[in-house]
C-alpha positions as CSV (number, residue, x, y, z in Angstrom):
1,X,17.9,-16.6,-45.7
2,X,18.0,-13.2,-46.5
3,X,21.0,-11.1,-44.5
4,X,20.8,-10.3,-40.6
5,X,17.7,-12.6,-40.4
6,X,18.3,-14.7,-37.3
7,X,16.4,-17.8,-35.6
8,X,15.8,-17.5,-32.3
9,X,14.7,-20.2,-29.4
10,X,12.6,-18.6,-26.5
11,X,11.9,-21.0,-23.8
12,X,8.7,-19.7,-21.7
13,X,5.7,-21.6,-19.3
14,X,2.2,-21.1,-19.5
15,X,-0.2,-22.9,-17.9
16,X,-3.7,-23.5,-19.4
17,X,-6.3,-23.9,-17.6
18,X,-9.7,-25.6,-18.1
19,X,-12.5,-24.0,-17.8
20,X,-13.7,-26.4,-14.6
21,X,-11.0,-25.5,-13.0
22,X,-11.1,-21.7,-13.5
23,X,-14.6,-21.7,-12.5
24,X,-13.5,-23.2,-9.5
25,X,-10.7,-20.7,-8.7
26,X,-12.8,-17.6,-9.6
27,X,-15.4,-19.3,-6.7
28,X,-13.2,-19.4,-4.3
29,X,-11.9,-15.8,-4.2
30,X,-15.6,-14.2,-4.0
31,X,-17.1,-13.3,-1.0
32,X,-20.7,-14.1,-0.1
33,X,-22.4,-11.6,-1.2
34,X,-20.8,-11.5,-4.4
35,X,-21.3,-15.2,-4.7
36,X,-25.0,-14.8,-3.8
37,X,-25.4,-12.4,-7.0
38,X,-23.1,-15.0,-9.2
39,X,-25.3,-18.1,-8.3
40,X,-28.6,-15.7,-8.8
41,X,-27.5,-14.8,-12.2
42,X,-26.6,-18.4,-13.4
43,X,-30.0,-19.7,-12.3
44,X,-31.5,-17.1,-14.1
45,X,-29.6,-18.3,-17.1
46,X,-29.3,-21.6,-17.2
47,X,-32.6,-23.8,-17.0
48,X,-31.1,-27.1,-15.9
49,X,-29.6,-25.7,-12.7
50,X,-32.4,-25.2,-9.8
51,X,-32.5,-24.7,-5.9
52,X,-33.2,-28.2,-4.0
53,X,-35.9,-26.2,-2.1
54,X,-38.0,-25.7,-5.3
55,X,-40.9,-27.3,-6.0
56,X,-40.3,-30.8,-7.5
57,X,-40.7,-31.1,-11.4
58,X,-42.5,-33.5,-13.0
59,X,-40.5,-37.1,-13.8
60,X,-39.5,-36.7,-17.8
61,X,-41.4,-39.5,-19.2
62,X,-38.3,-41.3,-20.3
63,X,-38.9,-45.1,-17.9
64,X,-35.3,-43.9,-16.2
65,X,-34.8,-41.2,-13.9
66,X,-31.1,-41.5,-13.9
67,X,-29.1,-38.7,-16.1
68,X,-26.0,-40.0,-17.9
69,X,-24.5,-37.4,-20.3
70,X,-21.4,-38.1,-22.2
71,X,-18.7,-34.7,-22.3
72,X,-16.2,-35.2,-24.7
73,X,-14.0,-33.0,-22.4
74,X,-15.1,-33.6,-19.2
75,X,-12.2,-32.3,-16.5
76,X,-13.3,-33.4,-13.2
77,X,-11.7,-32.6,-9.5
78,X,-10.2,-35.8,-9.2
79,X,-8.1,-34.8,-11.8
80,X,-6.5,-31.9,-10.1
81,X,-2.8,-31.4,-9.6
82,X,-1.5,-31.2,-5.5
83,X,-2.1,-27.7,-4.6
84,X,-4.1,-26.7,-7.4
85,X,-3.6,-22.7,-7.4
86,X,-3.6,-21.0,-10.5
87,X,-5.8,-17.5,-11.0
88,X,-8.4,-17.9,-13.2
89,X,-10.8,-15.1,-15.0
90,X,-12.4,-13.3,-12.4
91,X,-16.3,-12.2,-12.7
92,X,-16.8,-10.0,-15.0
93,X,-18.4,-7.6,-13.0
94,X,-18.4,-4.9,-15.9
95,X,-21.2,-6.9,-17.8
96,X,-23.4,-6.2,-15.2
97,X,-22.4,-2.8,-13.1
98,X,-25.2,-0.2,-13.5
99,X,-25.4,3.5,-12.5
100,X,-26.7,2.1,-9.3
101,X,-26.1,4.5,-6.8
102,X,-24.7,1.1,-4.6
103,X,-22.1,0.4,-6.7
104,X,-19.1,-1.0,-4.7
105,X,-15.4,-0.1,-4.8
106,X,-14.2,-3.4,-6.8
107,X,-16.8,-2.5,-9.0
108,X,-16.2,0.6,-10.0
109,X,-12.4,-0.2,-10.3
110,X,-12.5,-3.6,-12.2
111,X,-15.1,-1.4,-14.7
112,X,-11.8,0.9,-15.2
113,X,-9.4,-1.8,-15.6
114,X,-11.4,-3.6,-18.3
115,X,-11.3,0.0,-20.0
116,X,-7.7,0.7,-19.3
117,X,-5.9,-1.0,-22.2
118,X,-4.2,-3.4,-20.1
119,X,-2.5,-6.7,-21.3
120,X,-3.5,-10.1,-20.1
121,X,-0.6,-10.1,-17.3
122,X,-1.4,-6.0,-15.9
123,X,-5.4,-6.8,-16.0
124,X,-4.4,-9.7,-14.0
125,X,-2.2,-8.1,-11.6
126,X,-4.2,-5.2,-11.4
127,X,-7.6,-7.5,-10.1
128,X,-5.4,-8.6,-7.7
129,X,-4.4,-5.0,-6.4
130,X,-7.9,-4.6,-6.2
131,X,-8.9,-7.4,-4.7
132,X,-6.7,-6.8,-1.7
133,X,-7.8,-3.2,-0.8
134,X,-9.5,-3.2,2.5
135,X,-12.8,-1.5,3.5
136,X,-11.4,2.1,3.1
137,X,-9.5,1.4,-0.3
138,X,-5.9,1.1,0.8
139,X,-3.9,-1.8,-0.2
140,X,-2.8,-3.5,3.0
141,X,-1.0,-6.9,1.0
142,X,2.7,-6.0,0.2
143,X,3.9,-6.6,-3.2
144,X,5.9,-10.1,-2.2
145,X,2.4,-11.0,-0.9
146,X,0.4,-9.8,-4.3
147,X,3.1,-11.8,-6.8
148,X,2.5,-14.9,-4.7
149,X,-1.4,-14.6,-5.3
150,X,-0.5,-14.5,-8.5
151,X,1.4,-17.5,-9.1
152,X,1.6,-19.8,-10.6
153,X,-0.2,-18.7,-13.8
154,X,1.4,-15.2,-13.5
155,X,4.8,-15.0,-12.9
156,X,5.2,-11.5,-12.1
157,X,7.8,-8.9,-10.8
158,X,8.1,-6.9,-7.8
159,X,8.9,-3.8,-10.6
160,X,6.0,-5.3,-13.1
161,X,3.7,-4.9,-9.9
162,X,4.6,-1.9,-8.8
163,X,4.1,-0.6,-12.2
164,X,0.2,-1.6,-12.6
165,X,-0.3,-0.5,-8.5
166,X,0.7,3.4,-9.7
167,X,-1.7,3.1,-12.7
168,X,-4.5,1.6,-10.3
169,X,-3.7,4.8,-8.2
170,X,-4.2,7.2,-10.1
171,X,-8.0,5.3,-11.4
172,X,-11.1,7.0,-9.9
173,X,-10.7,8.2,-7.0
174,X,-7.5,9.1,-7.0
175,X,-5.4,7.9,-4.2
176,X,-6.8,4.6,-3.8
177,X,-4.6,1.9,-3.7
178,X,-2.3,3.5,-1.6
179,X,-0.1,2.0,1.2
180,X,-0.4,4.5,3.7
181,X,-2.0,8.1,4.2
182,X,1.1,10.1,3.3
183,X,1.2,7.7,-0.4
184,X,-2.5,8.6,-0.8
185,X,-2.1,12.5,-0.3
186,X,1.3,12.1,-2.7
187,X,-0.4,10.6,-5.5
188,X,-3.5,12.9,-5.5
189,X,-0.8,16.0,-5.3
190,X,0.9,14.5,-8.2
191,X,-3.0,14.5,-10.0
192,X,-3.0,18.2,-9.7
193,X,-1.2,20.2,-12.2
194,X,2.5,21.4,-11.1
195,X,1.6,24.8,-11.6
196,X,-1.1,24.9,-8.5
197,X,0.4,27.4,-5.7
198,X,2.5,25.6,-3.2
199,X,2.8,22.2,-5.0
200,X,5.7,21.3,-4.7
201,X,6.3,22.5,-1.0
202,X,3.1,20.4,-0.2
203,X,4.7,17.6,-1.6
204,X,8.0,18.0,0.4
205,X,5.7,18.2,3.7
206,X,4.0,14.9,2.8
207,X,6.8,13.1,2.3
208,X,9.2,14.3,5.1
209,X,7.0,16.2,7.4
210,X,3.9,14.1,7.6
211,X,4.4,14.0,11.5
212,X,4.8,17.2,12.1
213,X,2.0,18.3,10.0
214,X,-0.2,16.2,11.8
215,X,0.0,18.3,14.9
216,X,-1.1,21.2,13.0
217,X,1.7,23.1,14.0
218,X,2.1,25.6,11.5
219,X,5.5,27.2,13.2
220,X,7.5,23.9,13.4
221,X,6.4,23.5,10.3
222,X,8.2,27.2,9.5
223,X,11.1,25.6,11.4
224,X,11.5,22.4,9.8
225,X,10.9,23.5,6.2
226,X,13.1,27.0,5.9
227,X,9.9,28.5,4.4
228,X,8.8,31.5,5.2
229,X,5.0,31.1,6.9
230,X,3.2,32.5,4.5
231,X,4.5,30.1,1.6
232,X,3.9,27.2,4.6
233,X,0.4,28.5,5.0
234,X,-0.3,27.9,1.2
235,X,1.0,24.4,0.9
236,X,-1.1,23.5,4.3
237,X,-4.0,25.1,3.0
238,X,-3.3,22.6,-0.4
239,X,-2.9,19.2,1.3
240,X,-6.0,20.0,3.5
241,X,-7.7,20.4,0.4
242,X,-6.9,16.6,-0.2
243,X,-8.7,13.9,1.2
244,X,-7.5,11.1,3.0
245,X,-10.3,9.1,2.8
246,X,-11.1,9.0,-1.3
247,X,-12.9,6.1,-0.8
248,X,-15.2,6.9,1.8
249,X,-18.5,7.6,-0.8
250,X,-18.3,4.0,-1.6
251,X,-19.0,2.9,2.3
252,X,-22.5,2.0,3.4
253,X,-23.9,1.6,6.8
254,X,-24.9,-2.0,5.3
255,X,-21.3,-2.4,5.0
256,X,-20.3,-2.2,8.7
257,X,-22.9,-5.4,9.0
258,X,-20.7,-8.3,8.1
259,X,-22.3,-11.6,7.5
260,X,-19.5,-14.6,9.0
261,X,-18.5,-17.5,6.6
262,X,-17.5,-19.6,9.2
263,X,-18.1,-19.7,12.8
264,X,-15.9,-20.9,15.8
265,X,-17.1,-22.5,18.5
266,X,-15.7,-23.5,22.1
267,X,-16.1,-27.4,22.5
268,X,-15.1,-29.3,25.6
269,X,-11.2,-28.1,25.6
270,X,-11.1,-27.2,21.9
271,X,-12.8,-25.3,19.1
272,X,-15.5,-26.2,16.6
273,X,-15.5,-25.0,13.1
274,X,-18.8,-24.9,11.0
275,X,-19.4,-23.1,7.9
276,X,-22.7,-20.5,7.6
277,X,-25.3,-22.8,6.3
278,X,-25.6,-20.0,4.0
279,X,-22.9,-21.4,2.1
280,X,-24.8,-24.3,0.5
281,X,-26.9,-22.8,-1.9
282,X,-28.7,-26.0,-2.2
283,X,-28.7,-26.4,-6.1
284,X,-29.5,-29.5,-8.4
285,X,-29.9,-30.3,-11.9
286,X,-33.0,-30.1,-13.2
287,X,-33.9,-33.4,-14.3
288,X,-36.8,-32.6,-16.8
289,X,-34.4,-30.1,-18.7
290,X,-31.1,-32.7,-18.2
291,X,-33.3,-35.5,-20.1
292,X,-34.0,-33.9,-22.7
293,X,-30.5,-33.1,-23.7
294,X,-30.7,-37.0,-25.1
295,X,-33.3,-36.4,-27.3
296,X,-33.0,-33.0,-28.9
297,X,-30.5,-32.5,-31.7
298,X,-28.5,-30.2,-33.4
299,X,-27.6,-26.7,-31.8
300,X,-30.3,-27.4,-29.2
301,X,-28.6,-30.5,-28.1
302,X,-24.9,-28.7,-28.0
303,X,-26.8,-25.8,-26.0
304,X,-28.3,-28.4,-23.2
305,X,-24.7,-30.0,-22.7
306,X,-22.7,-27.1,-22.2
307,X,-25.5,-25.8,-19.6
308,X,-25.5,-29.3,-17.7
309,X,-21.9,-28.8,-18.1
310,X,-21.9,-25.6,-16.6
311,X,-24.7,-27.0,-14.0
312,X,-22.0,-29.5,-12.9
313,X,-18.8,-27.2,-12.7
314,X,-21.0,-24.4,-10.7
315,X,-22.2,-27.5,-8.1
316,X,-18.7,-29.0,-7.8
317,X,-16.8,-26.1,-7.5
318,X,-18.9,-24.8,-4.4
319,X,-18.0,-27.9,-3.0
320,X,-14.6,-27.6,-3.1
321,X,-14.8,-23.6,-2.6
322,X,-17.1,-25.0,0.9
323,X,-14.3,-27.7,1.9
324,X,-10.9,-25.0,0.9
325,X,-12.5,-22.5,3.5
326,X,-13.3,-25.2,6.2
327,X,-9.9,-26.6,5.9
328,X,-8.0,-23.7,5.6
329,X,-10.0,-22.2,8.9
330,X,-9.4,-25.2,11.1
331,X,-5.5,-24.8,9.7
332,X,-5.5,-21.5,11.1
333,X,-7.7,-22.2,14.2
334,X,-5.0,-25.6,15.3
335,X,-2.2,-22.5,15.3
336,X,-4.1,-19.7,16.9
337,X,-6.1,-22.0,19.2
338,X,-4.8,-19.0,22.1
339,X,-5.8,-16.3,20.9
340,X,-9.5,-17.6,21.3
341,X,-8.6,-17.8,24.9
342,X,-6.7,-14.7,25.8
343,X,-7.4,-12.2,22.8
344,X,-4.5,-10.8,20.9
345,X,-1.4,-10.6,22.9
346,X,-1.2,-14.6,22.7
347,X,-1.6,-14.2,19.0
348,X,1.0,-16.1,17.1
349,X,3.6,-16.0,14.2
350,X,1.2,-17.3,11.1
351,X,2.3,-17.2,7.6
352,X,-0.1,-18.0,4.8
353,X,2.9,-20.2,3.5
354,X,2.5,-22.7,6.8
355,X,-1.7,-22.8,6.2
356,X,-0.7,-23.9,2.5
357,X,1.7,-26.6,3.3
358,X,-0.9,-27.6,6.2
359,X,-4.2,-27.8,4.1
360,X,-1.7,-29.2,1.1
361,X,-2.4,-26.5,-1.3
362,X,-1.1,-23.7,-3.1
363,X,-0.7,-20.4,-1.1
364,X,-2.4,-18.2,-3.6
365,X,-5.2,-20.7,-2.8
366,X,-4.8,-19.5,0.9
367,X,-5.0,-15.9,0.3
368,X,-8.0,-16.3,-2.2
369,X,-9.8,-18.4,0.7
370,X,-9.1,-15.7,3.2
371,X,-9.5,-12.6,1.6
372,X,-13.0,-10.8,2.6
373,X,-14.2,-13.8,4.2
374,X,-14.9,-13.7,7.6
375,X,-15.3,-15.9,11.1
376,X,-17.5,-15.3,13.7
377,X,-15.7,-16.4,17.2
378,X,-16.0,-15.6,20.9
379,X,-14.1,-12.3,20.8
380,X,-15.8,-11.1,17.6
381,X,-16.1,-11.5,13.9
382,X,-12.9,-10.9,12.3
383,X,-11.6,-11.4,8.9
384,X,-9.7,-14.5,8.3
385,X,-6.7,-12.8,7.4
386,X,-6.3,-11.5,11.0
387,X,-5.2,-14.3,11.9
388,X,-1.8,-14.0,10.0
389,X,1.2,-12.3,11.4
390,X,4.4,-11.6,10.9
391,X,7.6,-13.2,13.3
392,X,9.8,-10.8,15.7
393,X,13.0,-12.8,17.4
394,X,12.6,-11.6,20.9
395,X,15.7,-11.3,23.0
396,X,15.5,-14.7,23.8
397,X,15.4,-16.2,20.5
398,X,11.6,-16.8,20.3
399,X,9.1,-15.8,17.9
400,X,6.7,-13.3,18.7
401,X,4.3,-12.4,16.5
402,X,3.6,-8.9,15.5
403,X,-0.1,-8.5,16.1
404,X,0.9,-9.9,19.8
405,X,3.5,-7.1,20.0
406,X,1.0,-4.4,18.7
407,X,-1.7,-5.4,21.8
408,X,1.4,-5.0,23.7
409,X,2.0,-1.7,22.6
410,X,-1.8,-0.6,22.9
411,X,-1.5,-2.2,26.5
412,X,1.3,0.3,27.6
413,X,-0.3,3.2,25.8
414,X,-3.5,2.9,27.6
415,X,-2.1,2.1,30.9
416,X,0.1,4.6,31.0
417,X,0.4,8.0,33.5
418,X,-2.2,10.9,32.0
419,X,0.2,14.2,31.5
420,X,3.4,11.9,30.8
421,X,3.2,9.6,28.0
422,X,5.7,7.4,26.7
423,X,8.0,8.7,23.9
424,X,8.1,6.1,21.0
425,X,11.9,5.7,22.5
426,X,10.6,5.5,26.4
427,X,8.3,2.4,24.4
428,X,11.4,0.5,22.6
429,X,13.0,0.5,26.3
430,X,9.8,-1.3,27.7
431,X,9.1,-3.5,25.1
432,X,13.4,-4.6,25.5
433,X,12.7,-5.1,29.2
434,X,9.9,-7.8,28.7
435,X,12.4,-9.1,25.7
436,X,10.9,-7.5,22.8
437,X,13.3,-5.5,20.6
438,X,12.2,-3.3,18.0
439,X,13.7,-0.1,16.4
440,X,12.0,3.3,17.8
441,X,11.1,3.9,13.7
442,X,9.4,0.3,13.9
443,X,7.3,1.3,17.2
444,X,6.2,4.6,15.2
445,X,4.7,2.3,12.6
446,X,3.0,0.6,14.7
447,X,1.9,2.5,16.8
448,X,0.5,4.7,13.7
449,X,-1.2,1.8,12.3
450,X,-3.0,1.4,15.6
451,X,-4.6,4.7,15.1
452,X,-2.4,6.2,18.7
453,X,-1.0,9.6,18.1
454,X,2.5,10.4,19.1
455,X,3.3,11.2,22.5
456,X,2.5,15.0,22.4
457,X,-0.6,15.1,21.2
458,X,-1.3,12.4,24.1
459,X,0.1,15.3,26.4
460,X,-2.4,17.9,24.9
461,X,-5.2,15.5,24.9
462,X,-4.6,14.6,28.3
463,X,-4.5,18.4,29.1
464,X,-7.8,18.9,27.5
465,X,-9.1,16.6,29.2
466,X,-8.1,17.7,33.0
C-alpha cells in the first residue's frame, strides 16, 4: 500500500425506492388540476389504460376474458412498510412547459431548478421549497416543517435548507420564496448592483425600519436613520422601485376559482366527509391491448408489460392517493369538529405530527396530502392546511391554538373605539385579561400577518374617514 494511502469505513442510509411506490408518492402531492393534466398525458401514451366511460372494445378473441400477466418485479401496496413516506421524483413538469402565456409559478421555477446544476439532495429540497409557496409566491412552511417533508429519503439540514431556499430566491422573479415582505424587498436589493444610489441605506430601512417606512413618513424616517432627507428620499425612492408582489404576473382570475377535493358535510350531530367525485378518474385496462401482451414477442412484448405495468401502478396509486386524503381529512375534521360550528376562534392546537400518528402514516405523507388541496365546508372552502395550528399555554395552563388567538385579535381590532385604537401593548394586556399571554413583538406579528396596520395608521384611517 503505497504511503499515506488510508482505508476508510463510511456508514450512510439510503433508501430505494420502487418505482410503484414513487409513482404513488409523486400522486399524492399533486393537486387536481395538475393531476388532471398527468392522467391526460398517460392516456395519451399508453394504449392499455382507458376511461371506464369509453365506449366498450371488442372481446380479444382469446375464449378468456380474464388478464393474467406475470411481472417479474411486481411491488404491490400490500407490500408497503407502516407509514410509507418517502419523496419520490416529482413530475417533470419541464418536459412539457411551453411559452404558454398560462404558465404557473411551480412551473416556471421547477424549469429553473432542473437547469440550476443542482445535486440529487438540493433538486430535492429545492421542489419542496417550491412546492410550499402559497398563491402569492412566499414560502409560508418553516424550515423544521420543509426537512420533515423531506424525510425520510432526504435527511437534510436546517443550514443545507437554508442554503437551496437563498438560491431559489434569487431564481426568476427575484424575491420569491421569501418569508415575509421585508425578506422579499432584501433579496431583490441584494439583486441590484451595490453601486445603485442609496443601496445600502435602503437596505438598512428594510431590515430595521420596515415599520416605520410603511407609514410613509419620510421625517421619522430622518429621525430614526441619522440621515440627512435628501439621502432618505433616495433610498425610499429605491425600495419603492421594488416590488412586493414579484409574483403577481403569474396569478389568474381562474386562479381565485378553487375547485374542493373534499367536501364536509353537517350530518345529524356530526360531519360527513366525501371526496369530489372528480377524484376517480374512472380508468381501466384495456383488455384488447392487455391480451395481446401474451401473444406478441420480443420488444413488442417487453413494451405491452411495462405499459400494463404502468396501467396498474397509475390505477392503484389513485387509490391509495383517494383513501390518504379521505383519511387524513376525517383526522383533521375528528379534532376541529368546532371550528365547523363556531368559525375560527374555537379553532384548535393541530400539528401535522398528531394527523400522522392518527391516520398511521408518515408525516411527510400528511403534508404532501394537504398541501394545495382543498375542502369545501359550511364556512367556506379552505385549504386543508388551515386546519393546522400552532399551541399557546394560556395563563391557565391550556392550549390555545394560534389561529384561535389571531380571530381573537381580529375580534378586538374591529370592535374597537374609532379615533382610539389599541396599541399592540394596550392588545397584550387584553389578550392577558381573558388568559392569553403573548409578547407585544408576538401580537405585531400577528397582527401583520392579518393584514391590520399598526395602531396609527388605524387613527389616520379612522380620521379620514369621519
Amino acid at each position: 500500500m503505497k504511503a499515506g494511502a488510508r482505508l476508510q469505513l463510511k456508514l450512510g442510509q439510503k433508501l430505494k425506492l420502487a418505482p410503484q411506490l414513487r409513482q404513488a408518492i409523486s400522486l399524492l402531492q399533486l393537486n387536481r388540476i395538475e393531476l388532471k393534466e398527468h392522467i391526460r398525458e398517460v392516456l395519451e401514451t399508453n394504449p392499455l389504460l382507458e376511461r371506464a366511460d369509453e365506449a366498450d372494445q371488442p372481446e380479444p378473441s382469446d375464449d378468456s376474458s380474464e388478464v393474467e400477466v406475470e411481472f417479474e418485479d411486481d411491488y404491490g401496496f400490500d407490500d408497503l412498510p407502516d407509514g410509507f413516506s418517502v419523496a419520490g421524483d416529482a413530475p417533470r413538469y419541464d418536459e412539457f412547459i411551453s411559452d404558454r402565456a398560462d404558465e404557473s409559478l411551480q412551473q416556471h421555477l421547477l424549469w429553473q431548478a432542473n437547469l440550476s446544476g443542482f445535486n440529487d439532495t438540493d433538486e430535492a429540497i429545492a421542489r419542496a421549497i417550491i412546492y410550499a409557496l402559497d398563491e402569492e409566491g412566499y414560502l409560508k412552511d418553516d424550515l423544521d416543517t420543509l426537512r420533515a417533508s423531506l424525510a425520510p429519503e432526504y435527511l437534510v439540514t436546517r443550514e443545507e435548507i437554508a442554503a437551496v431556499l437563498e438560491r431559489v430566491q434569487h431564481f426568476e422573479p427575484v424575491g420569491v420564496a421569501s418569508r415575509d415582505l421585508g425578506e422579499c424587498l432584501r433579496v431583490q436589493l441584494e439583486a441590484r448592483s451595490a453601486s445603485s444610489p442609496g443601496i445600502g441605506l435602503a437596505m438598512h430601512i428594510v431590515k430595521f425600519h420596515l415599520d416605520v417606512l410603511a407609514q410613509q413618513e419620510i421625517n421619522q424616517l430622518v429621525r430614526a436613520t441619522g440621515f440627512d432627507r435628501a439621502d432618505v428620499q433616495l433610498a425610499v425612492d429605491l425600495i419603492r422601485s421594488l416590488n412586493p408582489h414579484p409574483c403577481s404576473r403569474f396569478r389568474s382570475e381562474d386562479e381565485d376559482y378553487v375547485v374542493p377535493d373534499v367536501y364536509i358535510h353537517p350530518r345529524g350531530d356530526g360531519w360527513r366527509v366525501s371526496l369530489n367525485p372528480d377524484s376517480d378518474p374512472g380508468l381501466r385496462l384495456n383488455k384488447m391491448y392487455a391480451s395481446l401482451v401474451r401473444k406478441s414477442r420480443g420488444e413488442d412484448k417487453k413494451y405491452l408489460k411495462d405499459r400494463l405495468q404502468e396501467a396498474r401502478w397509475l390505477i392503484s396509486g389513485l387509490e391509495m392517493r383517494n383513501q390518504t386524503l379521505l383519511a387524513v381529512t376525517e383526522a383533521i375534521v375528528q379534532r376541529q369538529h368546532r371550528f365547523f360550528h363556531e368559525g375560527e376562534i374555537a379553532m384548535q392546537p393541530l400539528l401535522q405530527r398528531e394527523v400522522s400518528e392518527q391516520v398511521g402514516v408518515h408525516e411527510s405523507t400528511v403534508s404532501r396530502a394537504t398541501t394545495h388541496k382543498y375542502a369545501h365546508t359550511p364556512r367556506g372552502t379552505f385549504e386543508l392546511k388551515h386546519f393546522f395550528s400552532v399551541a399557546i399555554t394560556g395563563l391557565d395552563g391550556q392550549s390555545v391554538a394560534a389561529t384561535a388567538v389571531k380571530a381573537q385579535l381580529r375580534r378586538l381590532i374591529q370592535d374597537e373605539t374609532p379615533g382610539k385604537p389599541y396599541s399592540d401593548q394596550a392588545l397584550v394586556t387584553v389578550l392577558a385579561d381573558r388568559g392569553i399571554k403573548l409578547a407585544r413583538r408576538t401580537v405585531a406579528k400577528y397582527r401583520d400577518q392579518l393584514g391590520i396596520p399598526g395602531s396609527a395608521q388605524r387613527r389616520r384611517m379612522a380620521r379620514l374617514r369621519s
